[in-house]
C-alpha positions as CSV (number, residue, x, y, z in Angstrom):
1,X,-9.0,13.2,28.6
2,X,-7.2,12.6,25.5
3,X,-6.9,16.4,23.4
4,X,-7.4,15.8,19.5
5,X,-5.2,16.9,17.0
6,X,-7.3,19.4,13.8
7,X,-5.8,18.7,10.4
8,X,-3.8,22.3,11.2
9,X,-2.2,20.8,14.0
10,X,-3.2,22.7,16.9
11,X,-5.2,21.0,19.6
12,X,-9.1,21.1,20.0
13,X,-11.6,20.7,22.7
14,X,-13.5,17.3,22.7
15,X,-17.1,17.8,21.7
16,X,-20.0,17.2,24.1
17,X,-20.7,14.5,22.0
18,X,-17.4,12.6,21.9
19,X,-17.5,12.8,25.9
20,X,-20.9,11.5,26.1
21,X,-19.8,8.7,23.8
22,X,-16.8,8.4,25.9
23,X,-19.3,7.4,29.1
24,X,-21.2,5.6,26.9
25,X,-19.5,2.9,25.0
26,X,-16.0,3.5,26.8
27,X,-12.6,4.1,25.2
28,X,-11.6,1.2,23.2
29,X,-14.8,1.1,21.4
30,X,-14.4,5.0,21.0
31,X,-10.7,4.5,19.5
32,X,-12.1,1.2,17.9
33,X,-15.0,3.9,15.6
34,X,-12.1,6.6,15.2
35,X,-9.5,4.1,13.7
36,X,-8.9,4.3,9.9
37,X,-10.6,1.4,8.3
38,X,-10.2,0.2,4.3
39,X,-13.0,1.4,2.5
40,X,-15.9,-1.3,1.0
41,X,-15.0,-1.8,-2.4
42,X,-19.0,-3.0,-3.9
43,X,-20.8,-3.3,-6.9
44,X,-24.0,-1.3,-8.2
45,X,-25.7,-4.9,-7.8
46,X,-24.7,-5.2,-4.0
47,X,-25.9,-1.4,-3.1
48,X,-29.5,-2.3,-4.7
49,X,-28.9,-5.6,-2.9
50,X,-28.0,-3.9,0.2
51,X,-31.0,-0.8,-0.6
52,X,-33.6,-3.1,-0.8
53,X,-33.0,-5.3,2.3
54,X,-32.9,-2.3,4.4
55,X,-36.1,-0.9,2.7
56,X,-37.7,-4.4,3.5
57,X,-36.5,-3.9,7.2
58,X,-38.0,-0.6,7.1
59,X,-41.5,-1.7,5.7
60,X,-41.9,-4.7,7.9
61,X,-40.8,-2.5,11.0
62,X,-44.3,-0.5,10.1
């Protein structure tokens, strides 16, 4: 099992959720969550945008 590194630099124990993920999803999807990724540059407009359609899924999910 692969030992993670805390910002201090000494090595920590996996978390029981991190191995259950592990058996889960598998690895590469694992590495594929932990990877950096470029943050979402948006707009107030698209976060209502984005708000509301999710409070519609909600609502019709009733």
């Amino acid at each position: 099992m692969r030992r993670l590194q805390s910002p201090q630099g000494r090595q920590r124990r996996p978390v029981p959720y991190r191995t259950n993920l592990l058996a889960k999803i598998g690895q590469e999807r694992v590495d594929a969550l932990e990877a950096w990724h470029a943050p979402v540059k948006s707009t107030i407009e698209q976060c209502q945008a984005i708000e509301a359609e999710f409070k519609r899924k909600l609502k019709a999910g009733k």
